[in-house]
C-alpha positions in Angstrom: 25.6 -11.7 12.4 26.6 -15.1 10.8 29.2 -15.4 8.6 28.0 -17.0 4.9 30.6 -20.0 4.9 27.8 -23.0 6.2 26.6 -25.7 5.0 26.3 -26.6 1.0 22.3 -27.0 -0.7 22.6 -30.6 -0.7 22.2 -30.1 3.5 19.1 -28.1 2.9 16.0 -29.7 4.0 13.0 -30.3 1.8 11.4 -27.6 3.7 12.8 -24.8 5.9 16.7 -24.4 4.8 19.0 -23.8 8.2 20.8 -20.9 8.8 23.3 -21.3 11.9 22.6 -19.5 14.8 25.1 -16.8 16.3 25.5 -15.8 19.7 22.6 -12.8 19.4 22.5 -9.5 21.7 18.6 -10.2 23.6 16.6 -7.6 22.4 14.7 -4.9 24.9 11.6 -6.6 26.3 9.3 -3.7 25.5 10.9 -3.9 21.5 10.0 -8.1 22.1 6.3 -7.3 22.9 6.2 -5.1 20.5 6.7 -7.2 17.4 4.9 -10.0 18.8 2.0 -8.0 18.8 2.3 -7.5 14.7 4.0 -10.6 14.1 0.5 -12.2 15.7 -1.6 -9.6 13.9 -0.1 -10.2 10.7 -0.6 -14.2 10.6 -4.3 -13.7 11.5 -4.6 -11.4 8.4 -2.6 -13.6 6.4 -5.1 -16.5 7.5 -7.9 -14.2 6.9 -6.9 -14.0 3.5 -6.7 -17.6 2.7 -10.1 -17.8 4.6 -11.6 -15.2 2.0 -10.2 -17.0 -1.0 -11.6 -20.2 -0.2 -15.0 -18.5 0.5 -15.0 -17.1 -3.0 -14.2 -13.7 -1.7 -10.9 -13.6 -3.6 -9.4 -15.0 -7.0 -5.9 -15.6 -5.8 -3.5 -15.9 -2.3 -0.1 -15.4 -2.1 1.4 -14.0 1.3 4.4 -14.4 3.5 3.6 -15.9 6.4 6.2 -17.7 8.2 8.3 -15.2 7.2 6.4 -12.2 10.1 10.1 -12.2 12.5 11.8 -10.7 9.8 9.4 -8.8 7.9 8.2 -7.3 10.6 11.5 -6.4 12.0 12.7 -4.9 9.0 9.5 -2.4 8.8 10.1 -1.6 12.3 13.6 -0.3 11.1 12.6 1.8 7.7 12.9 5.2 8.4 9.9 5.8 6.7 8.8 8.9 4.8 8.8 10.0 1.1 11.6 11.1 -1.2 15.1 10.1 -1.4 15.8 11.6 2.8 13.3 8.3 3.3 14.5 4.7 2.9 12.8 3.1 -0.1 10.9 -0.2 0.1 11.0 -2.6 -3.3 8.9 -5.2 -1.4 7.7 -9.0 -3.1 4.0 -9.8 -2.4 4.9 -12.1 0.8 5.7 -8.6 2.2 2.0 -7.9 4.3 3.8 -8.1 8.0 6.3 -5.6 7.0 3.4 -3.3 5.7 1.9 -3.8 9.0 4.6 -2.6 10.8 5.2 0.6 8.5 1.5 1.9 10.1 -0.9 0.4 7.0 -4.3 -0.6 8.3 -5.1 -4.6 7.7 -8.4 -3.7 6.8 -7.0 -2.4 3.1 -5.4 -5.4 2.5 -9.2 -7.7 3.1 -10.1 -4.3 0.3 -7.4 -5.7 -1.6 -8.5 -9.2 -1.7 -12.3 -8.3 -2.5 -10.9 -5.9 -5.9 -13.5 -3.6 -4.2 -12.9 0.1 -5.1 -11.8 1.0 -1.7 -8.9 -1.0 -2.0 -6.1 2.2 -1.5 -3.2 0.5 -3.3 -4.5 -0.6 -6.7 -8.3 0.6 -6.9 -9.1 -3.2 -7.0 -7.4 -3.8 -9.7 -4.7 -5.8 -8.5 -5.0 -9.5 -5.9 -3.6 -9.3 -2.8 0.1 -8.9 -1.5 0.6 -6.0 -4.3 1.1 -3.1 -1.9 1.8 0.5 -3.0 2.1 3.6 -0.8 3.9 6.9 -2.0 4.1 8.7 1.3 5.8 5.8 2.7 8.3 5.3 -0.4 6.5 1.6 -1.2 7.6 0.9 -4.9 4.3 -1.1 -6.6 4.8 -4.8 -5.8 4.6 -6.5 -9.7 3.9 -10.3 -10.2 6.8 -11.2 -12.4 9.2 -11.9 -10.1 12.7 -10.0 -8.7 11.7 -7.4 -11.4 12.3 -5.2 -8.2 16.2 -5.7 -8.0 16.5 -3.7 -11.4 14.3 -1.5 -10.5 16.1 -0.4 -7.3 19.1 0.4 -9.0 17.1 3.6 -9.5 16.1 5.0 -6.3 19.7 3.4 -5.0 21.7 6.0 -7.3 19.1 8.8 -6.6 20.2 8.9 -2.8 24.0 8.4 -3.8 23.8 11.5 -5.4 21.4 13.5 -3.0 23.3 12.2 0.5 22.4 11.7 3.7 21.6 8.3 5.3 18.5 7.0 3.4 19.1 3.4 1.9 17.0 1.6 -0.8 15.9 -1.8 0.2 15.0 -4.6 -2.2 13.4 -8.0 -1.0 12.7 -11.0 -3.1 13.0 -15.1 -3.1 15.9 -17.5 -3.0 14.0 -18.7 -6.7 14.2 -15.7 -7.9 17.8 -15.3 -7.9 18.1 -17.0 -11.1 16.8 -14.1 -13.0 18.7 -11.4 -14.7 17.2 -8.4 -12.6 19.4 -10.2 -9.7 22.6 -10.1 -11.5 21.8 -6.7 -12.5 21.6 -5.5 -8.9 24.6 -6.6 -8.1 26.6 -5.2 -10.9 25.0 -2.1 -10.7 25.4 -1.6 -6.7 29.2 -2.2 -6.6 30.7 -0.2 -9.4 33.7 1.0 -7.9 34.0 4.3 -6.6 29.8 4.7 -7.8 28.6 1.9 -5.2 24.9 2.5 -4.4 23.6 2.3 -0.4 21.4 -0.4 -1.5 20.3 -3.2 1.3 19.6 -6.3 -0.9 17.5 -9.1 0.9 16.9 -12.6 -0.4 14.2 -14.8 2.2 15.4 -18.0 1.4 12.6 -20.5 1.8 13.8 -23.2 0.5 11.5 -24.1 -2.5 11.3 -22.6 -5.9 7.1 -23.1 -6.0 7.9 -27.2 -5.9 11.6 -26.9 -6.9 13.7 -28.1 -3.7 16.5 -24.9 -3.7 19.0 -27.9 -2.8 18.8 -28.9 -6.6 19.0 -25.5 -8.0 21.9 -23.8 -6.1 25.8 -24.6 -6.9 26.7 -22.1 -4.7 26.9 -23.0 -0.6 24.9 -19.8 0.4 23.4 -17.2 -2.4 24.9 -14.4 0.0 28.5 -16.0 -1.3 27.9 -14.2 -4.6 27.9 -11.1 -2.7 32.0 -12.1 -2.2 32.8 -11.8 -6.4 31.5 -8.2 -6.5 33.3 -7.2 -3.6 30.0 -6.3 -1.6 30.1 -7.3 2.3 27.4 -10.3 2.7 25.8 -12.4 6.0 23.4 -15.4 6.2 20.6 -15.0 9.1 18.2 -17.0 10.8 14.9 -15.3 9.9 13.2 -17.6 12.1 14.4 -16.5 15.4 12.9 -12.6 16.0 16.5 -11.5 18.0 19.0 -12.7 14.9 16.5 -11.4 12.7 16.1 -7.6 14.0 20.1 -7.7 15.1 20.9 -8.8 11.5 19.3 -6.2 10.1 20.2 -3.6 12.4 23.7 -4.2 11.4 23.2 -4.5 7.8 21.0 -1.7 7.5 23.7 0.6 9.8 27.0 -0.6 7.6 24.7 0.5 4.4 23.6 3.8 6.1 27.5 4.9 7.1 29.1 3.8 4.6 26.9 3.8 1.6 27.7 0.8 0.2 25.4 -2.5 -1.1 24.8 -5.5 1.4 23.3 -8.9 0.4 21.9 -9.9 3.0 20.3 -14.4 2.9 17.5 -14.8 5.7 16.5 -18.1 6.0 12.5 -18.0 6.4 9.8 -20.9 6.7 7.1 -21.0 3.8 4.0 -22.2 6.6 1.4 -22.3 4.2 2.6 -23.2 0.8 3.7 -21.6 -2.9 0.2 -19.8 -2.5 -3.8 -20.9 -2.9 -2.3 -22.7 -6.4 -0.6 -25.3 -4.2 -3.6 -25.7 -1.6 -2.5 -23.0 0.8 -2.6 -25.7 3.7 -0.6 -25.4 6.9 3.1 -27.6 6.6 3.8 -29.2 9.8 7.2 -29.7 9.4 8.0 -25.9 9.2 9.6 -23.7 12.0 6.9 -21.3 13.1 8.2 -18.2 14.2 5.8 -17.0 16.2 5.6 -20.3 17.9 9.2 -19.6 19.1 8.7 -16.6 20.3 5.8 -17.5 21.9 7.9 -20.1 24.1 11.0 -17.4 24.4 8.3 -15.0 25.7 6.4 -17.4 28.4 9.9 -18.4 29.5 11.0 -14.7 29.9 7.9 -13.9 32.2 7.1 -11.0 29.5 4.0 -12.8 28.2 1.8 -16.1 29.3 0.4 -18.9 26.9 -3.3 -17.5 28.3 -2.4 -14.2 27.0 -1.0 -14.9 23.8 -3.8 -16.5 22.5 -6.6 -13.4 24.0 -4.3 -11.7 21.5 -4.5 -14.1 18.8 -8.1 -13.9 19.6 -8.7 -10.8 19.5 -7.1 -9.7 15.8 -9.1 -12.8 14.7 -11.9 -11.3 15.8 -11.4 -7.7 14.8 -10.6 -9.5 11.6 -13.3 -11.8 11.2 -16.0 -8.1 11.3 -13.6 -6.2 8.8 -13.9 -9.0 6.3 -17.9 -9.0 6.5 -17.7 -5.4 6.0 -15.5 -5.2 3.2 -17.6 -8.0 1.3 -20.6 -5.5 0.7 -18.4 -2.7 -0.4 -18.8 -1.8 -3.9 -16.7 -3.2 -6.9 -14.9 -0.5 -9.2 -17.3 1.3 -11.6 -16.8 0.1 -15.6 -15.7 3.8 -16.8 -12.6 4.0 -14.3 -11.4 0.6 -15.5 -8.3 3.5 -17.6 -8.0 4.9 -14.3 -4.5 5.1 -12.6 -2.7 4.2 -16.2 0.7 5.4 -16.3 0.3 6.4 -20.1 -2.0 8.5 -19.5 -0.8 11.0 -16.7 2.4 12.8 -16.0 3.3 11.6 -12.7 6.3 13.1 -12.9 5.6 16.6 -13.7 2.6 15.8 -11.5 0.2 17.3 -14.3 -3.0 15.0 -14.1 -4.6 14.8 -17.4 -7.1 12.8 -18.2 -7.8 12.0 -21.7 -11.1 10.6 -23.3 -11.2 7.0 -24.3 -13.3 5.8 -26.7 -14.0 1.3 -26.3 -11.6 1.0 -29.6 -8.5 2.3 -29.3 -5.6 4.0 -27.4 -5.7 7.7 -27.7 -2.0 9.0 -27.3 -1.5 10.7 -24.3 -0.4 14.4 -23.9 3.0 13.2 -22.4 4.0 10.9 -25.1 6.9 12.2 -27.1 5.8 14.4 -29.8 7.0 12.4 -32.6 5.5 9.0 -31.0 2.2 7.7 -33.4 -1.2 6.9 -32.1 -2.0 3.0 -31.7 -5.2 4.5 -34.0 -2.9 4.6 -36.9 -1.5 0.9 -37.1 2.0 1.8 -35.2 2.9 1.6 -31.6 4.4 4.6 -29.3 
């Protein structure tokens, strides 16, 4: 793993920034294969998406790719489950090839895109990229941004408590390091003697939306900040599949022993743009990842060009028929738009209770504090 003293932001490029590559252990050539095969799978859904936007099938595209060698990798490595024995995911909505890789089905996130009532992680109630799966630990992806680093504090201190080798990991933007939630996460994860087993990611793309990073960032490397709260820190080369797995391997086995935070910078490539609000169109000068480990593979005799592209083929494909089905699904009926509102159930006690709604006014729900008002009565809960 590299260490974080490189080069300062005025060396980063206006796209891709450059992490420096270490001399990496070659990965197993059945584990290479392996996340090709989802790496490949998730850029054709990721295309897919973008495809469905355009087409009118969609209101809005955000997605990660560029980003499948270490996304991928790291769902790979989750030990996966639910409850604090399980590692818990606080994901960003560029996040898709790591949900790929956990076991979800591509065809919910086309669901997603539609807002058909099928989709399984918001009803259709939410665009795309905004995953959610209990059984797997997935915290709900939000839109604000790196709200997830505060939240994670929470699940982190839960496992500190219960033991055993489960870790919380959190994943945003290099941008999104300039909000408090980050600085929270960082205080909250080293307290001495309390500190949380907390693997804290930032995929460093380089751009802020259209903000080069290289104007933003006094510090050489954001994983340098890991150094003033005394939390061990590494700077990766997300582009390259074998520094991206080994990097995480490592961080993800110092957090599990020893039960302590790592900040852990990968350097990524944003391929497509900020999202369908900058034009969502392919950037050239970008380092694709699956293009260089298409050429590692061929070189390798593990996989041809001829075959790599039957498999790029066939997920189009496979792909291309999901997302015709999907478009004739139905839409979410009108009286379950207060469905799934976290007012108005105890999730916690996991006592379901539904209460009526009239098209005026909040009702209070049964577990509301008993001295809290109704909204009906001109005061808030």
């Amino acid at each position: 793993m590299a260490d974080v003293s490189h080069s300062s932001p005025s060396a980063f490029p206006t796209a891709t920034a450059s992490a420096p590559r270490a001399r990496i252990e070659p990965l197993p050539s059945e584990t290479l294969l392996r996340l090709h095969e989802r790496m490949v799978e998730a850029r054709c859904l990721e295309e897919r998406l973008i495809r469905m936007q355009r087409g009118g099938d969609g209101y809005f595209w955000i997605g990660g790719p560029g980003e499948e060698a270490f996304n991928v990798s790291l769902g790979m490595l989750t030990k996966r489950g639910e409850g604090i024995d399980h590692d818990y995911l606080h994901l960003h909505y560029r996040s898709s090839a790591t949900m790929l890789a956990l076991g979800a089905d591509p065809v919910d996130a086309l669901r997603q895109m539609k807002s058909v009532a099928a989709d399984p992680y918001s009803g259709g109630r939410n665009f795309c990229g905004h995953y959610s799966i209990r059984k797997w630990n997935v915290a709900p992806i939000t839109s604000p941004i790196e709200v997830q680093y505060a939240i994670a504090i929470g699940t982190a201190t839960a496992q500190k408590r219960g033991g055993g080798d489960a870790i919380t990991i959190v994943q945003g933007g290099d941008a999104g390091t300039a909000e408090g939630d980050f600085a929270s996460c960082l205080v909250w994860a080293s307290r001495p003697g309390f500190e949380l087993p907390m693997l804290i990611i930032v995929t460093h793309n380089g751009w802020g939306i259209s903000t080069n990073a290289g104007e933003q960032h006094g510090e050489k490397h954001i994983a340098d900040r890991g150094r003033g709260f005394g939390m061990r820190a590494a700077t990766i080369d997300g582009n390259d599949v074998e520094s991206a797995y080994r990097g995480l391997e490592e961080a993800m086995g110092y957090v599990r022993r020893e039960r302590k935070p790592f900040l852990l910078e990968v350097y990524v490539s944003r391929l497509y743009g900020h999202s369908s609000s900058s034009g969502s169109n392919f950037v050239e000068s970008e380092t694709d990842c699956i293009s260089e480990l298409e050429r590692k593979l061929e070189a390798r005799g593990l996989r041809s060009a001829e075959a790599c592209a039957t498999l790029r083929a066939g997920f189009d494909e496979r792909l291309l028929e999901a997302a015709k089905m999907v478009k004739h699904e139905p839409m979410p009926e009108p009286e379950t738009a207060f469905d799934h509102v976290f007012t108005e159930r105890d999730l916690v006690g996991e006592r379901a209770r539904r209460v009526p709604h009239d098209n005026r006014v909040w009702r209070a729900p049964a577990c509301v504090h008993p001295t809290a008002k109704s909204v009906k009565s001109g005061e808030t809960h």
